[in-house]
BAMAR-969208 format. One line per 2 residues: for each residue x, y, z of C-alpha. Coordinates in steps of 0.02 Angstrom, whole numbers. Layout:
REM BAMAR-969208
X,Y,Z ~ ...
REM end
This chain:
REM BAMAR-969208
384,801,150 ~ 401,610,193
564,565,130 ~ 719,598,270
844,703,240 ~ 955,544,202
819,490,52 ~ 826,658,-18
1021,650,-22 ~ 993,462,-96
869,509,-209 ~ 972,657,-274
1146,582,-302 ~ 1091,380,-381
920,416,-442 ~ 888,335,-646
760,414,-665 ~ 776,527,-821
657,676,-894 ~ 624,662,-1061
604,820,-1161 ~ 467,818,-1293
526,883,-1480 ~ 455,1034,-1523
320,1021,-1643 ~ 322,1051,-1831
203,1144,-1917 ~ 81,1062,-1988
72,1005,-2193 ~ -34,1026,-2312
-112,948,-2462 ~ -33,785,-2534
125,786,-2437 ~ 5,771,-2279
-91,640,-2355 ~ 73,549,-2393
157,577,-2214 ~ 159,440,-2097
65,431,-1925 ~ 171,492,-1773
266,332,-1679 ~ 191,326,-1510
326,283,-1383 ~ 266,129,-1278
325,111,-1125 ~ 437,-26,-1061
344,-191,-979 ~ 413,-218,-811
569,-333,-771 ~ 490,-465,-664
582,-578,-547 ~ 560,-767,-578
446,-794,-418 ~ 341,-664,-371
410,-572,-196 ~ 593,-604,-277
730,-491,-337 ~ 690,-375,-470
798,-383,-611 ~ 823,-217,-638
840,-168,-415 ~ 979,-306,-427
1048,-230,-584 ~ 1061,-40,-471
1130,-117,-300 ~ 1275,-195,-406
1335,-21,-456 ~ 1257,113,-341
1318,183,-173 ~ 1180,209,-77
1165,225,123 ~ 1133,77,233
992,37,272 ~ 890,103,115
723,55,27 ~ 734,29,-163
584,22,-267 ~ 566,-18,-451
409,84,-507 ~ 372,-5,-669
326,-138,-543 ~ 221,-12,-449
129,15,-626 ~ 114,-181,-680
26,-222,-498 ~ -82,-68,-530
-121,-123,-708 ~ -164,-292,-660
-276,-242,-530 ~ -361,-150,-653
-379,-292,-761 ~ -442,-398,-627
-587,-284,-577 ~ -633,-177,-714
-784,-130,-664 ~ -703,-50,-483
-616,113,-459 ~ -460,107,-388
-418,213,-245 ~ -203,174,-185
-196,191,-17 ~ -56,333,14
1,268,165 ~ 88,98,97
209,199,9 ~ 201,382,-4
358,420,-142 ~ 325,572,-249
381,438,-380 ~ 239,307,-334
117,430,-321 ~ 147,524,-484
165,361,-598 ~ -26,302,-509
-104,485,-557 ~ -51,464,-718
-134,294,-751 ~ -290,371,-690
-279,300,-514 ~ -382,378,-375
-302,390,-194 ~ -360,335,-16
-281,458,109 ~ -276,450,290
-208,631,336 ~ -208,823,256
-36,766,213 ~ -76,647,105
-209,756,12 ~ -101,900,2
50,772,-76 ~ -85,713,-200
-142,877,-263 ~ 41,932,-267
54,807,-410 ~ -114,867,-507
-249,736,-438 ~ -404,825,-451
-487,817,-272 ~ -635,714,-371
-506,570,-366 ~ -483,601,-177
-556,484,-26 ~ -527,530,153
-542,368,239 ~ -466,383,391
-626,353,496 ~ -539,476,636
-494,641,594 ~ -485,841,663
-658,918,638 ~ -529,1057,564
-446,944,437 ~ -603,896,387
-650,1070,333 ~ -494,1105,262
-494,963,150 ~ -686,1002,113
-591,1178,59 ~ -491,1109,-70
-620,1014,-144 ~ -642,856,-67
-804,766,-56 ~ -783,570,12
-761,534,189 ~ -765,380,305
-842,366,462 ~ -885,236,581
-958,342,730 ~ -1096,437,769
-976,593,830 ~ -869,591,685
-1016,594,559 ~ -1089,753,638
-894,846,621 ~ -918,801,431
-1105,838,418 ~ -1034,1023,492
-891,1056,402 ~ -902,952,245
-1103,993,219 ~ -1182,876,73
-1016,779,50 ~ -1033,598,3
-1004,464,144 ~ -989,298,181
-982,191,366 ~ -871,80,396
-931,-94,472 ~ -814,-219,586
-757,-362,512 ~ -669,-512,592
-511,-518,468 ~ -509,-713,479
-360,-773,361 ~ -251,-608,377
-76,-585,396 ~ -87,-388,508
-292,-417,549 ~ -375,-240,557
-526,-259,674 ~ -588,-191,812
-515,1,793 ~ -593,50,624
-780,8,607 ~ -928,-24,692
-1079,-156,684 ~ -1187,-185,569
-1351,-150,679 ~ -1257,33,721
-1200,51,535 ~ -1383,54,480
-1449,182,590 ~ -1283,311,559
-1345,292,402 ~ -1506,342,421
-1425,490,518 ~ -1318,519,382
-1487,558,255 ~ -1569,677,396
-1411,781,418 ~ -1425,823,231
-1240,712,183 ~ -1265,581,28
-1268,426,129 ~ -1144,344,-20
-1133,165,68 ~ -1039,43,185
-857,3,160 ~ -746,-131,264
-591,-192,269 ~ -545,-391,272
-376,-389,342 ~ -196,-328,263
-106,-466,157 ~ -257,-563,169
-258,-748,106 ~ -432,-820,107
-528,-781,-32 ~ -689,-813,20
-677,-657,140 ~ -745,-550,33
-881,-675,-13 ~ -940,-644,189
-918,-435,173 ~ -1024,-419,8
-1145,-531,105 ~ -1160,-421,236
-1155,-284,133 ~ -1315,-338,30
-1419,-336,206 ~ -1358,-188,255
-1437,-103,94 ~ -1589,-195,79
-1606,-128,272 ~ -1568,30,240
-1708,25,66 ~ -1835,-11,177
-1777,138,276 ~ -1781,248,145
-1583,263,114 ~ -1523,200,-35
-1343,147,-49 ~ -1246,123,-189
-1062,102,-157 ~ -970,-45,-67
-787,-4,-33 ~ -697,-162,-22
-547,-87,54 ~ -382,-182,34
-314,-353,93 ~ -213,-385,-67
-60,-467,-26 ~ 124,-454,-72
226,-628,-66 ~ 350,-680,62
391,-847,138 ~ 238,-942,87
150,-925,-90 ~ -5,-810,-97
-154,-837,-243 ~ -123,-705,-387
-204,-530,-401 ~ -328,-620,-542
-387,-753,-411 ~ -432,-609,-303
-521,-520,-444 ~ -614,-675,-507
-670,-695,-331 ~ -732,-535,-300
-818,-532,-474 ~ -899,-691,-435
-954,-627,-258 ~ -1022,-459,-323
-1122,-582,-456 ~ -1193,-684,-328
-1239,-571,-219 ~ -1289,-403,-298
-1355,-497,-474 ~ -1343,-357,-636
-1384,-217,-497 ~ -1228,-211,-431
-1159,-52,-326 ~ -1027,55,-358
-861,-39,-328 ~ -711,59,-233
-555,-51,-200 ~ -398,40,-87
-254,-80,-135 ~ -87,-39,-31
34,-171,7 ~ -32,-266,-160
24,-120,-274 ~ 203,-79,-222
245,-210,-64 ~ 315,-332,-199
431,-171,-273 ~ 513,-134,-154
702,-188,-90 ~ 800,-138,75
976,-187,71 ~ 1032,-199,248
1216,-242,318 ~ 1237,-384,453
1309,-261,592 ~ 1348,-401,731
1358,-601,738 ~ 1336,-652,924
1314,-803,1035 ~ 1224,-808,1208
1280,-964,1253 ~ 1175,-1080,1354
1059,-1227,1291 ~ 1000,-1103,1134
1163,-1130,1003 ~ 1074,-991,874
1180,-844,813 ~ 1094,-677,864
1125,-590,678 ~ 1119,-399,713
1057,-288,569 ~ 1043,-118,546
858,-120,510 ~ 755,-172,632
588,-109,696 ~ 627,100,697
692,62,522 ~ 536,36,438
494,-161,496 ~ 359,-141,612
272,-267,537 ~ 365,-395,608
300,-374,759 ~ 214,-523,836
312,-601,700 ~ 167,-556,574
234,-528,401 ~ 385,-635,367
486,-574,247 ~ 608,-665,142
791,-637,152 ~ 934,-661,48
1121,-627,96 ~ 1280,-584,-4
1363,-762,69 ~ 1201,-883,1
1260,-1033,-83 ~ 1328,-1106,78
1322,-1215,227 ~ 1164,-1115,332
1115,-1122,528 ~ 970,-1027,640
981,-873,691 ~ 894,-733,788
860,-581,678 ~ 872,-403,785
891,-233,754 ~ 1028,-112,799
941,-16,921 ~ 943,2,1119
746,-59,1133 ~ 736,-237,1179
591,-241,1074 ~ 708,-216,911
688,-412,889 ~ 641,-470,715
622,-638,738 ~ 655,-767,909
507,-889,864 ~ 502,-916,670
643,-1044,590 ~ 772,-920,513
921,-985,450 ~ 1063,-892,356
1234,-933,292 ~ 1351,-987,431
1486,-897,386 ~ 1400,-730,381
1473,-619,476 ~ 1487,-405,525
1478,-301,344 ~ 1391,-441,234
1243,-363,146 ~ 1065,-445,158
924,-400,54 ~ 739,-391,122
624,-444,-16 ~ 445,-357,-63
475,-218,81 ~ 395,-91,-45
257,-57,75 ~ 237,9,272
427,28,275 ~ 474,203,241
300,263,312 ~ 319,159,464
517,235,502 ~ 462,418,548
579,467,691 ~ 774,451,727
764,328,873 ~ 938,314,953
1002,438,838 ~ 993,317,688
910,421,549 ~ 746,361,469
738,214,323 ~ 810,302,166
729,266,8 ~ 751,273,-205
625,236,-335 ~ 703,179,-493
REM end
């Protein structure tokens, strides 16, 4: 459903990923030869190859570029990775459930591997349920937290079984309280997403004041008014942000006690970051903070915990390789090289825009003399600049054909290259 038709092909012709066969199973013994058998080996699986840094190479993605033929541009992810993040979040806040949020990286493979480590999933769209249910998540393990969705998606998901929603309005809570009747929900409240990479204010969420009495609303309109969730910004640096949510989430349920609502879930949303140019804490300062928060706040009567980790889980991954497709001068007082790729902004690297997430780059000529540049896309949009503003430089004698690999692009690449602008199909993608 999400890959293009150039993933499928990829996936089909270079994917690694083999399907083991179970042995068929042997009766079982009896008497002293079972006593005397041996337990069963239980196959663990592999620890993830990490790179050096965190954000770098992966060991075993640079193993698979060196030997596969794969289109250009294309996405490669290394799941195991997918699985350590996920593992260490875990680790980090035990006492949370983890809902991954679909839309960082939708591959049959991501989402398959997370089911099967018990994960829960934040979806945005009936696409997203239907792909999870399509692998066996039970719709228990479901979360519709798109805070803006068709009254008629909203039944259909309440159809198959689902029984979370988001809001942050008072129209959208009375399309769940009709077509999702007694479902559990919780508002979203605005928060100011100081210290964050791609801030997420202002369109989700609404204030506290207005959060209180939708709750309220919630209770008379016969839904389980579940509690508040927010969101403190994607690849979100500042730890103490989520000292100032769970702050404001402990008012809003002592208001809501003395109106007769009692919460008892905070959802914490995401904000954990992949690396790129500049160092980030680790996923166990983030889960030491949050612990630490909950503590101080909340005491031993703490809420239900929901985290919806994205870009924390697979950005890190994830690998495009890309080929330099032109190396141009404008002349004038700016001497930069305009380097031409062909991934730009249509090819799954939205996030640049503004210059927001800087990703880290390395290029089939390193090891040499270097000079700025301009990164661009291939396309006909003048807005298929990468980046004009941030210091960029790359090897000088790079030139038409050299490959160049975009590190941790695991997440909002493939979902964010939909369409076939210009004719250039979407970002292709394999999971290894």
């Amino acid at each position: 459903m999400f890959a293009t038709d150039s993933g499928r092909r990829a996936r089909s012709r270079i994917s690694t990923k083999s399907a083991a066969k179970s042995a068929p199973a042997s009766k079982p013994a009896s008497g002293k030869a079972a006593s005397r058998r041996k337990p069963r080996l239980r196959l663990v699986p592999k620890a993830a190859e990490l790179p050096l840094e965190r954000g770098g190479l992966p060991p075993k993605i640079a193993r698979f570029l060196a030997t596969a033929e794969i289109p250009s541009p294309c996405l490669v992810v290394d799941v195991d990775i997918v699985a350590h993040n996920f593992e260490e979040l875990a680790r980090s806040l035990p006492a949370a459930r983890i809902f991954y949020a679909v839309k960082a990286n939708p591959a049959d493979e991501i989402v398959s591997r997370l089911a099967g480590l018990g994960s829960a999933f934040d979806t945005a769209s009936m696409g997203e349920i239907d792909l999870c249910l399509s692998h066996g998540v039970s719709p228990d393990r479901l979360s519709f937290g798109n805070t803006i969705k068709k009254e008629r998606d909203i039944a259909e998901a309440y159809a198959k079984g689902v029984r979370m929603y988001a809001f942050d309005s008072a129209a959208e809570l009375d399309k769940i309280a009709r077509s999702a009747p007694g479902s559990k929900v919780y508002c979203r409240v605005l928060m100011e997403c100081e210290g964050a990479e791609w801030p997420l204010s202002r369109k989700f969420g609404c204030e506290p004041d207005m959060a209180a009495d939708l709750l309220v609303r919630a209770k008379e309109l016969g839904l389980d008014a579940y509690g508040v969730s927010f969101h403190v910004g994607s690849q979100q640096t500042d730890l103490t942000q989520y000292d100032k949510a769970l702050a404001l989430s402990l008012s809003l349920f002592r208001t809501l006690e003395a109106r007769g609502v009692n919460l008892r879930m905070v959802n914490m949303g995401g904000g954990f970051p992949s690396r790129y140019r500049t160092d980030v804490p680790s996923i166990a300062a983030y889960g030491a903070a949050i612990r630490e928060a909950l503590q101080r706040h909340f005491g031993d009567n703490q809420p239900d915990v929901i985290v919806e980790p994205g870009r924390g889980v697979v950005g890190d991954a994830g690998v495009i390789q890309a080929e330099v497709v032109l190396v141009s001068e404008k002349g004038g007082d700016d001497a930069r090289r305009w380097v031409y790729l062909d991934a730009g902004k249509f090819h799954g690297l939205a996030e640049t825009m503004d210059e927001a997430i800087k990703y880290r780059l390395l290029t089939s000529k390193d090891g040499g003399d270097t000079s700025p540049v301009v990164l661009a896309g291939p396309t006909c949009d003048s807005a298929d600049i990468l980046y004009e503003k941030t210091d960029y430089r790359l090897p000088s004698s790079l030139e038409a054909g050299d490959k160049v690999w975009i590190l941790a692009t695991g997440a909002y690449t493939t979902t964010y290259s939909a369409v076939a602008f210009n004719g250039f199909p979407p970002l292709a993608s394999v999971c290894i």
